[in-house]
mmCIF file of the N, C-alpha and C atoms, coordinates in Angstrom:
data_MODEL
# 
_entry.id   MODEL 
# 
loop_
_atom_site.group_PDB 
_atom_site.id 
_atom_site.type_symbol 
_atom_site.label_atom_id 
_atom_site.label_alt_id 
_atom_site.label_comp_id 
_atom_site.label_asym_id 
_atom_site.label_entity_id 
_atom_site.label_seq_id 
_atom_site.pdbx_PDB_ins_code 
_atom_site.Cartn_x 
_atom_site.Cartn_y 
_atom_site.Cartn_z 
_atom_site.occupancy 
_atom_site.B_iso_or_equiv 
_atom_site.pdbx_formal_charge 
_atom_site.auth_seq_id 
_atom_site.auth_comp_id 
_atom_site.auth_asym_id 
_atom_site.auth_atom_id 
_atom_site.pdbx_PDB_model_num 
ATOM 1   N N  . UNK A 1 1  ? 12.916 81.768 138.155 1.00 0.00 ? 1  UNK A N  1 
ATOM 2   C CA . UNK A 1 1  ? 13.612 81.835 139.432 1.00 0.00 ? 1  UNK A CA 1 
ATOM 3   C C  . UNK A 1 1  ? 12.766 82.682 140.376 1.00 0.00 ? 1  UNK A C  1 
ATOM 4   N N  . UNK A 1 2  ? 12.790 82.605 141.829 1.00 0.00 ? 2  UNK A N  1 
ATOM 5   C CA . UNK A 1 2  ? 12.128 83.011 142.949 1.00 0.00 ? 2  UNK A CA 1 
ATOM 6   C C  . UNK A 1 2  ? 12.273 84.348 142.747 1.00 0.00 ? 2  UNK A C  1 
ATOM 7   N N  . UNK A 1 3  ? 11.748 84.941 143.918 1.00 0.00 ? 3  UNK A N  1 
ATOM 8   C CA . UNK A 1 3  ? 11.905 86.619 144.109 1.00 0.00 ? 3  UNK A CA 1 
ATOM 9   C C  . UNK A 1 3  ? 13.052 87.015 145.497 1.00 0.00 ? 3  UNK A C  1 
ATOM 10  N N  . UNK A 1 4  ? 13.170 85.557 145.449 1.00 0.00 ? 4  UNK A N  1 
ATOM 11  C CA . UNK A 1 4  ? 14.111 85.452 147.047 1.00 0.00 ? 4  UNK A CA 1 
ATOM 12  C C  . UNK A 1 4  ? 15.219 84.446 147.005 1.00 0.00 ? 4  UNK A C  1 
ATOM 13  N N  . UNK A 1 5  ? 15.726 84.412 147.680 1.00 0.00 ? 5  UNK A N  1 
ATOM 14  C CA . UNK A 1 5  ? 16.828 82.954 148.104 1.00 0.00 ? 5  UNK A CA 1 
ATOM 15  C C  . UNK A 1 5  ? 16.141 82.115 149.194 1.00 0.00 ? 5  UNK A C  1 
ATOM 16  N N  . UNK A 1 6  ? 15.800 80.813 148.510 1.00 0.00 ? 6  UNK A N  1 
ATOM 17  C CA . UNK A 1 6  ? 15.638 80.220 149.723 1.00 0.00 ? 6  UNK A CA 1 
ATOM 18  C C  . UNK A 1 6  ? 16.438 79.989 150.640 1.00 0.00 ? 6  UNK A C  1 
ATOM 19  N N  . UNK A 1 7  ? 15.372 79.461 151.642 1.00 0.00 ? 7  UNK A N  1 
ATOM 20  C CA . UNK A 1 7  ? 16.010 78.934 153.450 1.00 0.00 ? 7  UNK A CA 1 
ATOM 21  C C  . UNK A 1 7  ? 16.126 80.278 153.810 1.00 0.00 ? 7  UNK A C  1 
ATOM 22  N N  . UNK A 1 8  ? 16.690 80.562 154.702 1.00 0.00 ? 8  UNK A N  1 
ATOM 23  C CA . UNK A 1 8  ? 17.017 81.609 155.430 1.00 0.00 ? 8  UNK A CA 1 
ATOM 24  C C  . UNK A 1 8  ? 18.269 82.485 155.295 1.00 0.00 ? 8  UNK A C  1 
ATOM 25  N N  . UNK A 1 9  ? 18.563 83.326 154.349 1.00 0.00 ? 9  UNK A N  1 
ATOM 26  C CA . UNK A 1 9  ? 20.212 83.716 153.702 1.00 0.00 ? 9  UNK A CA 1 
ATOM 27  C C  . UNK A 1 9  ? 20.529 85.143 154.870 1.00 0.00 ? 9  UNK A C  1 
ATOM 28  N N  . UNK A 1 10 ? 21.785 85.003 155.255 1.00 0.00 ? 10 UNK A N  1 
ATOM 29  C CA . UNK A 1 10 ? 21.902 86.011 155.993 1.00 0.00 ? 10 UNK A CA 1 
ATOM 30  C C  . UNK A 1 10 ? 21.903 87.647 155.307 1.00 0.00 ? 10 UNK A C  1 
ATOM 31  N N  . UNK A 1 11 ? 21.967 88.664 155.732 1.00 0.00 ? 11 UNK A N  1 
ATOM 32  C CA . UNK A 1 11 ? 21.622 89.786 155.241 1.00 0.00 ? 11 UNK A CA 1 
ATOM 33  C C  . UNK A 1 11 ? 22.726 90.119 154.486 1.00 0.00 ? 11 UNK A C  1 
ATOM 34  N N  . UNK A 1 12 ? 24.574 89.510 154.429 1.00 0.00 ? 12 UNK A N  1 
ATOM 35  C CA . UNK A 1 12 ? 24.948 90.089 153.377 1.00 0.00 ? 12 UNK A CA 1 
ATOM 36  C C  . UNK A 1 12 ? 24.635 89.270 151.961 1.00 0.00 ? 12 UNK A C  1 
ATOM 37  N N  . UNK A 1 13 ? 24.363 87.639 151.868 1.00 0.00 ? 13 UNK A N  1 
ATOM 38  C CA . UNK A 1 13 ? 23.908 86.994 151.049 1.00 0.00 ? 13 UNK A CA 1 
ATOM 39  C C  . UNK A 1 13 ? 22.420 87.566 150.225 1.00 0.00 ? 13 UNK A C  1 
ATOM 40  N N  . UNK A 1 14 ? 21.417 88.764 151.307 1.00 0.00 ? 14 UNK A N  1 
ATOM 41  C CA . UNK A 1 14 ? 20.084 88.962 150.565 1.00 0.00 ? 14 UNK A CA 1 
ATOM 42  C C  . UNK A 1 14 ? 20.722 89.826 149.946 1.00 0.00 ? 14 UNK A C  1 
ATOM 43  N N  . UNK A 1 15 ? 21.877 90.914 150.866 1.00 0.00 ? 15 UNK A N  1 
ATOM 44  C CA . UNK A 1 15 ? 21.704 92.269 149.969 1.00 0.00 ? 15 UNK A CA 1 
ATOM 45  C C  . UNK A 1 15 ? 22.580 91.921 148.533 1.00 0.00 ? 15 UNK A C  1 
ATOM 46  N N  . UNK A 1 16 ? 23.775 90.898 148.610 1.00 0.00 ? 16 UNK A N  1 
ATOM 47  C CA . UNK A 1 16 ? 24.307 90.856 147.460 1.00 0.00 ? 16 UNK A CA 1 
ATOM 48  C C  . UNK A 1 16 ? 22.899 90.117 146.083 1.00 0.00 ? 16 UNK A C  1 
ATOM 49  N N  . UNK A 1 17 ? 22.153 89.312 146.904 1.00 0.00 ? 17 UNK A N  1 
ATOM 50  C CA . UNK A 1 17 ? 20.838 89.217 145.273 1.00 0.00 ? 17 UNK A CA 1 
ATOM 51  C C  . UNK A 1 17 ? 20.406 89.957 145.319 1.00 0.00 ? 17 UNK A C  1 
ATOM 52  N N  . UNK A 1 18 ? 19.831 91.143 146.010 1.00 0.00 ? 18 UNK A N  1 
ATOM 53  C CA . UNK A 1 18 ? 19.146 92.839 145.378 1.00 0.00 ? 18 UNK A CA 1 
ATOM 54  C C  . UNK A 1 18 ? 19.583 93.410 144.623 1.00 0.00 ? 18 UNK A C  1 
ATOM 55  N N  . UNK A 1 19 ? 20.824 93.250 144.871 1.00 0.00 ? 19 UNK A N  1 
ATOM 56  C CA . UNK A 1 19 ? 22.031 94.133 144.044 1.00 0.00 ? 19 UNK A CA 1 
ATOM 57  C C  . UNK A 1 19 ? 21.758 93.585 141.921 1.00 0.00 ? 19 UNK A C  1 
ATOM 58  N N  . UNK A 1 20 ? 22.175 92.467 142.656 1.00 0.00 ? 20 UNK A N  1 
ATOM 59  C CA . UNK A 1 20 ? 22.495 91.572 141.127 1.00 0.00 ? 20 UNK A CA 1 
ATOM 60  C C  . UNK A 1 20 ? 20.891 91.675 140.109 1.00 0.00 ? 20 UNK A C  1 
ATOM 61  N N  . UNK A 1 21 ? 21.431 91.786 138.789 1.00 0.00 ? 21 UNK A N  1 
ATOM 62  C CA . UNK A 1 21 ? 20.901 91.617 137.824 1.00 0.00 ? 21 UNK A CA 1 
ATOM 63  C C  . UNK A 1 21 ? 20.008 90.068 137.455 1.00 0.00 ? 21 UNK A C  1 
ATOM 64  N N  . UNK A 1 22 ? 18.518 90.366 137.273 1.00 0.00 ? 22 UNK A N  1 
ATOM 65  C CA . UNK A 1 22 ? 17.899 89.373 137.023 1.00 0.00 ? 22 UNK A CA 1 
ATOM 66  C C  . UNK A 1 22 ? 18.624 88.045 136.485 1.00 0.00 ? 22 UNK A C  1 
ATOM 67  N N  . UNK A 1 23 ? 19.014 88.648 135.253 1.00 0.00 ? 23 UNK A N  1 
ATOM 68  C CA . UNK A 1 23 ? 19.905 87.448 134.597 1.00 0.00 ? 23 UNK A CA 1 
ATOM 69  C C  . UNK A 1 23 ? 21.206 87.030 135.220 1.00 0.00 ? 23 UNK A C  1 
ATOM 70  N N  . UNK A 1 24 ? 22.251 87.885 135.900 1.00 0.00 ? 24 UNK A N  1 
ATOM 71  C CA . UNK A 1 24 ? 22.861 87.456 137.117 1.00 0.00 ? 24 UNK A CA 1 
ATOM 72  C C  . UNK A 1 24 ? 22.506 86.700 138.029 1.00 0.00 ? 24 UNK A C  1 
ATOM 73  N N  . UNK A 1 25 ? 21.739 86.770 138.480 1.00 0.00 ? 25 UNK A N  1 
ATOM 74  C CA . UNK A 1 25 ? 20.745 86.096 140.227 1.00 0.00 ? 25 UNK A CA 1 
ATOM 75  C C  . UNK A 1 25 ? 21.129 84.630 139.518 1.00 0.00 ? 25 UNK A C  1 
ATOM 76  N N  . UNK A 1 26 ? 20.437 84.189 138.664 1.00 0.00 ? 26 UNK A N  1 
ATOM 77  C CA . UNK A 1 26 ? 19.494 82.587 138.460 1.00 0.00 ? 26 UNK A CA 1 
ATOM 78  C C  . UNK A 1 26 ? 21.447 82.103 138.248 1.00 0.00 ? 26 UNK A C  1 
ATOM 79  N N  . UNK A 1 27 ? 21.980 82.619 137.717 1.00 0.00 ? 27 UNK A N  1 
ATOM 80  C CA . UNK A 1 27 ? 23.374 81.795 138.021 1.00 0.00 ? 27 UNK A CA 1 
ATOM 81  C C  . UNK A 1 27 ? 24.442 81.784 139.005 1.00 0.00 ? 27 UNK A C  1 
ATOM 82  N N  . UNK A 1 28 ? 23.902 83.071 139.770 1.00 0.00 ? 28 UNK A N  1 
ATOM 83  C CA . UNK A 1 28 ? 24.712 82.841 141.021 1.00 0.00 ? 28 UNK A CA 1 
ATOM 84  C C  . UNK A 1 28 ? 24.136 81.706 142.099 1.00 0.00 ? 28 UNK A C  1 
ATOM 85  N N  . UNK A 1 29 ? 22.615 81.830 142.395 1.00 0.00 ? 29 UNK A N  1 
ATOM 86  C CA . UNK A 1 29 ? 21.706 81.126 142.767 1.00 0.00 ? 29 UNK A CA 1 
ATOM 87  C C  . UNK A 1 29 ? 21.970 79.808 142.402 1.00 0.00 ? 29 UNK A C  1 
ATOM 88  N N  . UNK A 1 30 ? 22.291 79.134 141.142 1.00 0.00 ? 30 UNK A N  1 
ATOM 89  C CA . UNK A 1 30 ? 22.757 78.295 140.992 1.00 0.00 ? 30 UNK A CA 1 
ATOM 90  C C  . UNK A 1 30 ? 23.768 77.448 141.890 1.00 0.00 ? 30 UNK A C  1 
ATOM 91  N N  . UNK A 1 31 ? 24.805 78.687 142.056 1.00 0.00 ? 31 UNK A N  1 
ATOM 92  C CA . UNK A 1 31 ? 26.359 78.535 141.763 1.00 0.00 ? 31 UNK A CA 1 
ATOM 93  C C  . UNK A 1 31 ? 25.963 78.444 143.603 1.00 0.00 ? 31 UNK A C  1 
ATOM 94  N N  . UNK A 1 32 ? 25.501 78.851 144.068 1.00 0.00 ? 32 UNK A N  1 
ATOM 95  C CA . UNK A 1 32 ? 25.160 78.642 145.720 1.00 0.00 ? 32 UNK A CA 1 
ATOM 96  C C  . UNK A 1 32 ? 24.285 77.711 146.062 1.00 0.00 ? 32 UNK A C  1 
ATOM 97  N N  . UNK A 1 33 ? 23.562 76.958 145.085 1.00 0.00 ? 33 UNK A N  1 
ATOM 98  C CA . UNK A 1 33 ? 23.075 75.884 145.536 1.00 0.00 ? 33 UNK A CA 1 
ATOM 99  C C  . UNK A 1 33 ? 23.665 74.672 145.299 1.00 0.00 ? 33 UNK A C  1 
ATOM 100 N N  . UNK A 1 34 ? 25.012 74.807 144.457 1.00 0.00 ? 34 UNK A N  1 
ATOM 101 C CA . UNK A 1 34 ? 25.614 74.007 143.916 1.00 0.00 ? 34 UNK A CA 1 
ATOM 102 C C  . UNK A 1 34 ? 26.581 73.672 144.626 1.00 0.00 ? 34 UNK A C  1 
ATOM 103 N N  . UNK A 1 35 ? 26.694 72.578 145.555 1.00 0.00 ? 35 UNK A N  1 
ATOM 104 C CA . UNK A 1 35 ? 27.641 71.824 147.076 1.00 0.00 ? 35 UNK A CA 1 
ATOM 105 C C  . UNK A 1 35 ? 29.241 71.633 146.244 1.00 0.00 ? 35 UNK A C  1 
ATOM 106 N N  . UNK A 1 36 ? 28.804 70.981 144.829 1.00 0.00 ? 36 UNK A N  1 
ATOM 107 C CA . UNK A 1 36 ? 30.154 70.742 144.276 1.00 0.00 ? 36 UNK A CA 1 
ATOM 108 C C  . UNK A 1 36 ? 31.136 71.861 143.787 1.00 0.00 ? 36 UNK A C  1 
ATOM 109 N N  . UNK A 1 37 ? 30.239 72.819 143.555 1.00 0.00 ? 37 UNK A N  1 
ATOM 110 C CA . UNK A 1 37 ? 30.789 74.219 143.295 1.00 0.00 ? 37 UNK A CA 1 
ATOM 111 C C  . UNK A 1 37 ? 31.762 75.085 144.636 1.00 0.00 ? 37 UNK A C  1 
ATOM 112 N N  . UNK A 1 38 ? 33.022 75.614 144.775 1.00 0.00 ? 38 UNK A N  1 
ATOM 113 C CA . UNK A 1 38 ? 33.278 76.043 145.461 1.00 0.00 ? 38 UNK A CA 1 
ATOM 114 C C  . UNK A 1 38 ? 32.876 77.470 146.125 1.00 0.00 ? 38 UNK A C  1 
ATOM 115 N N  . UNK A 1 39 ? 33.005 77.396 147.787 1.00 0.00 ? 39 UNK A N  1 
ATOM 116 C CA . UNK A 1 39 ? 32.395 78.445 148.063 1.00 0.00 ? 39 UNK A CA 1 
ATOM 117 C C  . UNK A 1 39 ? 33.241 79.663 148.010 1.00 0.00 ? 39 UNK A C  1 
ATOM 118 N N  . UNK A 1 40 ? 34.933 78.973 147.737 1.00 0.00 ? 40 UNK A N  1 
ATOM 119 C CA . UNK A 1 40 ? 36.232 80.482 147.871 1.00 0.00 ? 40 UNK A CA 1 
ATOM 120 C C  . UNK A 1 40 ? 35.996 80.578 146.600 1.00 0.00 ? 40 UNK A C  1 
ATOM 121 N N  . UNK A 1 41 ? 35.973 80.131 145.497 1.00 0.00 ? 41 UNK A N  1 
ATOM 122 C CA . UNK A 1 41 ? 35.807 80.713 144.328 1.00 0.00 ? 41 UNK A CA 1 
ATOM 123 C C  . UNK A 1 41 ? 34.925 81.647 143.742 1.00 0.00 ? 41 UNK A C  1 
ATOM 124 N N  . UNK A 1 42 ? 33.488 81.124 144.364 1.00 0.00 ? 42 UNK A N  1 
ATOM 125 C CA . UNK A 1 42 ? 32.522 81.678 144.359 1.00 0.00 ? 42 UNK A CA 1 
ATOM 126 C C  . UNK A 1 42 ? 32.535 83.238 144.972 1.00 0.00 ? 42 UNK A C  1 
ATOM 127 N N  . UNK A 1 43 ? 33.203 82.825 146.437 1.00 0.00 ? 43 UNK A N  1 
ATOM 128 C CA . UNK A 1 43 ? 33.424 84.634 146.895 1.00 0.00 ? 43 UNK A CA 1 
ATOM 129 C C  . UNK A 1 43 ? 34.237 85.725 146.341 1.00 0.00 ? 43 UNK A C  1 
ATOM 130 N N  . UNK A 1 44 ? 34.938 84.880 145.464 1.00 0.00 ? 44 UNK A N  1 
ATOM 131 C CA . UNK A 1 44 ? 35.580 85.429 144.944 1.00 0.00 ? 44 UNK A CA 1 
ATOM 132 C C  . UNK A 1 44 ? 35.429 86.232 143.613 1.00 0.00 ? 44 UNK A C  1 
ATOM 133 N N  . UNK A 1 45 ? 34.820 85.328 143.050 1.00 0.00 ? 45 UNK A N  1 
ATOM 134 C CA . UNK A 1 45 ? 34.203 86.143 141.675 1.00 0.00 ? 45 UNK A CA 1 
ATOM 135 C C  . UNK A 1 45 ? 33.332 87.055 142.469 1.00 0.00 ? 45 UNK A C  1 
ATOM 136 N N  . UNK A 1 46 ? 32.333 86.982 143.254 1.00 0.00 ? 46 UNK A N  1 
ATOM 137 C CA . UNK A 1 46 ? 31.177 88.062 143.933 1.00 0.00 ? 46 UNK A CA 1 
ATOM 138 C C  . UNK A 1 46 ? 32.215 89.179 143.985 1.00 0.00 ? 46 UNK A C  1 
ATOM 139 N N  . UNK A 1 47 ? 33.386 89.242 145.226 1.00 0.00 ? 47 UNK A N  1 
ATOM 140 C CA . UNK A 1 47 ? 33.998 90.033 145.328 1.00 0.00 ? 47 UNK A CA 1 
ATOM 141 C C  . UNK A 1 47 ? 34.444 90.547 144.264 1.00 0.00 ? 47 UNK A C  1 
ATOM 142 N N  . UNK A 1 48 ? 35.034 90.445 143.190 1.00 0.00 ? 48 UNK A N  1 
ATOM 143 C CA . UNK A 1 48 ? 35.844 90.832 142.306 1.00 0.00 ? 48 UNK A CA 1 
ATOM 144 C C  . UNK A 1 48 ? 34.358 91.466 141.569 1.00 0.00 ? 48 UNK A C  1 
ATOM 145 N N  . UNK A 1 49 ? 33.876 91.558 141.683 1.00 0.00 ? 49 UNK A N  1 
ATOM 146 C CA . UNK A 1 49 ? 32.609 92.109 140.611 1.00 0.00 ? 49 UNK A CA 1 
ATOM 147 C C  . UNK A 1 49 ? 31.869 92.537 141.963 1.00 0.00 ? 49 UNK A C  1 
ATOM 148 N N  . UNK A 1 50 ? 32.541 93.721 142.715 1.00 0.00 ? 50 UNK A N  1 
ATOM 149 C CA . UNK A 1 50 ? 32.274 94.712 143.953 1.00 0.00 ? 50 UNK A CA 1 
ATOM 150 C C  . UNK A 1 50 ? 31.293 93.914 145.275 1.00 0.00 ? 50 UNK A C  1 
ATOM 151 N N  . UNK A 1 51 ? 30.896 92.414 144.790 1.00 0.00 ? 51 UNK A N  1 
ATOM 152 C CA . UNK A 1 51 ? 29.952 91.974 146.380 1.00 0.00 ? 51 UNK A CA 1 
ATOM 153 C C  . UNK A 1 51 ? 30.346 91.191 147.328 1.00 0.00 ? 51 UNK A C  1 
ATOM 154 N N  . UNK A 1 52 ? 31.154 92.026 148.207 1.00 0.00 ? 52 UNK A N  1 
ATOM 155 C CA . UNK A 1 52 ? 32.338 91.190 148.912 1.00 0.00 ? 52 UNK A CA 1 
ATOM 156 C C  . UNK A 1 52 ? 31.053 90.369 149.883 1.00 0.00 ? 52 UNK A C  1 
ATOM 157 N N  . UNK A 1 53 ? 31.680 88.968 150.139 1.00 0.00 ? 53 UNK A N  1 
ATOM 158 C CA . UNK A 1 53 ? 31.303 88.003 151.191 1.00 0.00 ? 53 UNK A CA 1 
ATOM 159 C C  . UNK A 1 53 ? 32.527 86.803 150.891 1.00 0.00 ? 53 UNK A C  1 
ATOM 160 N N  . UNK A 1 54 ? 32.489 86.431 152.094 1.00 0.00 ? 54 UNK A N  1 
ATOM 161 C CA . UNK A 1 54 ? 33.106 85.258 152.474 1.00 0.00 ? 54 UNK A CA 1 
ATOM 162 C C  . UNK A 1 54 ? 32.953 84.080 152.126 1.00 0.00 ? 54 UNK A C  1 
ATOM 163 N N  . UNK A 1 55 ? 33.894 83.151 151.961 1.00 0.00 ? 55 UNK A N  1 
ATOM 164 C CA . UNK A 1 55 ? 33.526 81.936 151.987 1.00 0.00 ? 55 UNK A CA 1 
ATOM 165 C C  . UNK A 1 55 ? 32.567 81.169 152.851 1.00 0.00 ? 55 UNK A C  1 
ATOM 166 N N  . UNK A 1 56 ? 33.025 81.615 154.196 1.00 0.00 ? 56 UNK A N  1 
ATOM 167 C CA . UNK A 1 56 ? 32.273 81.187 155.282 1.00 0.00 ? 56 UNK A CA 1 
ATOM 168 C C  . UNK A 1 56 ? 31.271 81.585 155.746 1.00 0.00 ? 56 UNK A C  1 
ATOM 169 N N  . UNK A 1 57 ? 30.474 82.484 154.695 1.00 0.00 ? 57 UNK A N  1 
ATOM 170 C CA . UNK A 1 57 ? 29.225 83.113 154.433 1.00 0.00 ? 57 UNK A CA 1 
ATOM 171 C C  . UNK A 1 57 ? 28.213 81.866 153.632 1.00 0.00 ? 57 UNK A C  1 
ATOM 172 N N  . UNK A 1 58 ? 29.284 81.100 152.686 1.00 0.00 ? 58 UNK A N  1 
ATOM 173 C CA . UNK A 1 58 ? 28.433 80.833 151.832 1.00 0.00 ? 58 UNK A CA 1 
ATOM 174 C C  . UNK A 1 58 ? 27.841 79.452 152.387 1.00 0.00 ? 58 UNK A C  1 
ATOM 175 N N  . UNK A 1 59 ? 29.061 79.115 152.897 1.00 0.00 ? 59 UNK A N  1 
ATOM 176 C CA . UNK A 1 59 ? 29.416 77.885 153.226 1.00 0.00 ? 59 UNK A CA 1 
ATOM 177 C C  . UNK A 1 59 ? 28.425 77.542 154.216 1.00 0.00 ? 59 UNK A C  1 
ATOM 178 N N  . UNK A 1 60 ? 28.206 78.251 155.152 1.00 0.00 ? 60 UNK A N  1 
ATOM 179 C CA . UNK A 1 60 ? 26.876 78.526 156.845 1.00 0.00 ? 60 UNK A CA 1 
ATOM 180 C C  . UNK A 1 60 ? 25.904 78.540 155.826 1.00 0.00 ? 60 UNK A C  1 
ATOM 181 N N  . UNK A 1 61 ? 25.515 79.004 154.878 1.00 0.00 ? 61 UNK A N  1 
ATOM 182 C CA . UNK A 1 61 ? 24.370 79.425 154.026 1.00 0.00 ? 61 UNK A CA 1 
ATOM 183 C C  . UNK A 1 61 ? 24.045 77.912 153.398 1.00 0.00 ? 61 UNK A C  1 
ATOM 184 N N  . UNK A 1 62 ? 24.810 77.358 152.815 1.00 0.00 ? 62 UNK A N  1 
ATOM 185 C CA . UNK A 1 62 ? 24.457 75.743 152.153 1.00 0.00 ? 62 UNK A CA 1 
ATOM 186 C C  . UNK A 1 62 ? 24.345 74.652 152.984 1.00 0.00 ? 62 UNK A C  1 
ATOM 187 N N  . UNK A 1 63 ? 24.770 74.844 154.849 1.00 0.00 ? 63 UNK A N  1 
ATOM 188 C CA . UNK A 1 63 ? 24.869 74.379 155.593 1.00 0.00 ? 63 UNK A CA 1 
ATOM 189 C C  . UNK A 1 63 ? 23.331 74.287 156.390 1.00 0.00 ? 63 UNK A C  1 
ATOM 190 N N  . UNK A 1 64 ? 22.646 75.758 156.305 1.00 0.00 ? 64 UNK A N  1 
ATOM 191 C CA . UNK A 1 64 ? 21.540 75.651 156.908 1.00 0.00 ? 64 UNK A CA 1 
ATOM 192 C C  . UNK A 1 64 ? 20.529 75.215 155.999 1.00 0.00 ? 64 UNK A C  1 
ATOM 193 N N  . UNK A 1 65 ? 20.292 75.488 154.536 1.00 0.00 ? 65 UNK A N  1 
ATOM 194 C CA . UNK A 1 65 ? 19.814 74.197 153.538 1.00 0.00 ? 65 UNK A CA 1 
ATOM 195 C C  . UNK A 1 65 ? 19.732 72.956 153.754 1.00 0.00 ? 65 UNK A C  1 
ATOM 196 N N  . UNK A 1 66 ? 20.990 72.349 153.762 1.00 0.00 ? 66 UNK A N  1 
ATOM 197 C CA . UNK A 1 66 ? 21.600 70.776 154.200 1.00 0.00 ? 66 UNK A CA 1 
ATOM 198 C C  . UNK A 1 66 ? 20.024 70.319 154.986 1.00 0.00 ? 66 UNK A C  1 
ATOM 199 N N  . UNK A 1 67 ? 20.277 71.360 156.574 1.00 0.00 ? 67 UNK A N  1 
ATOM 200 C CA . UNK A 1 67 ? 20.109 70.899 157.376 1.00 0.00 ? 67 UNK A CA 1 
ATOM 201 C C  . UNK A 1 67 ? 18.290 71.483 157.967 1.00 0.00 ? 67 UNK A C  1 
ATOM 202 N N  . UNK A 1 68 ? 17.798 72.473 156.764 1.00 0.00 ? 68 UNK A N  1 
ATOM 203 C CA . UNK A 1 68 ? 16.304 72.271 156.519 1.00 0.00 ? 68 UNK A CA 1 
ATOM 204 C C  . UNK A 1 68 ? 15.954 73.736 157.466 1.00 0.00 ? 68 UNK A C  1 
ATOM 205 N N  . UNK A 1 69 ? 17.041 74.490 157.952 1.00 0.00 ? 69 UNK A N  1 
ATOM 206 C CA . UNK A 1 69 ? 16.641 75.706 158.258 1.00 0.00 ? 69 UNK A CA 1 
ATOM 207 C C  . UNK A 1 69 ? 16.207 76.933 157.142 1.00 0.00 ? 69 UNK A C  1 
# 
């Protein structure tokens, strides 16, 4: 896995992968590149394991992927 998130992730999306554990990252990373995967669920586990963001964090984030930003 990268040393980064691709595309362009906004600054609470970088600081929550600094945070996270190597072996953490490659499945959250996953779990955010993954369209079929939900993005409230997803914020939700982050949050609940202290890295609060939004759905509509994640959601703008898989959106500018989509769309090659």
């Amino acid at each position: 896995m990268s040393d980064s998130l691709p595309g362009q992730p906004g600054p609470t999306l970088n600081r929550i992968y600094e945070e996270l554990e190597p072996d953490v990252r490659e499945t959250v990373v996953l779990r955010l590149l993954d369209a079929a995967s939900s993005a409230e669920r997803l914020a939700l586990i982050l949050s609940r394991h202290g890295h609060a963001v939004s759905a509509s964090t994640i959601r703008t984030y898989r959106r500018s992927l989509r769309e090659g930003f």
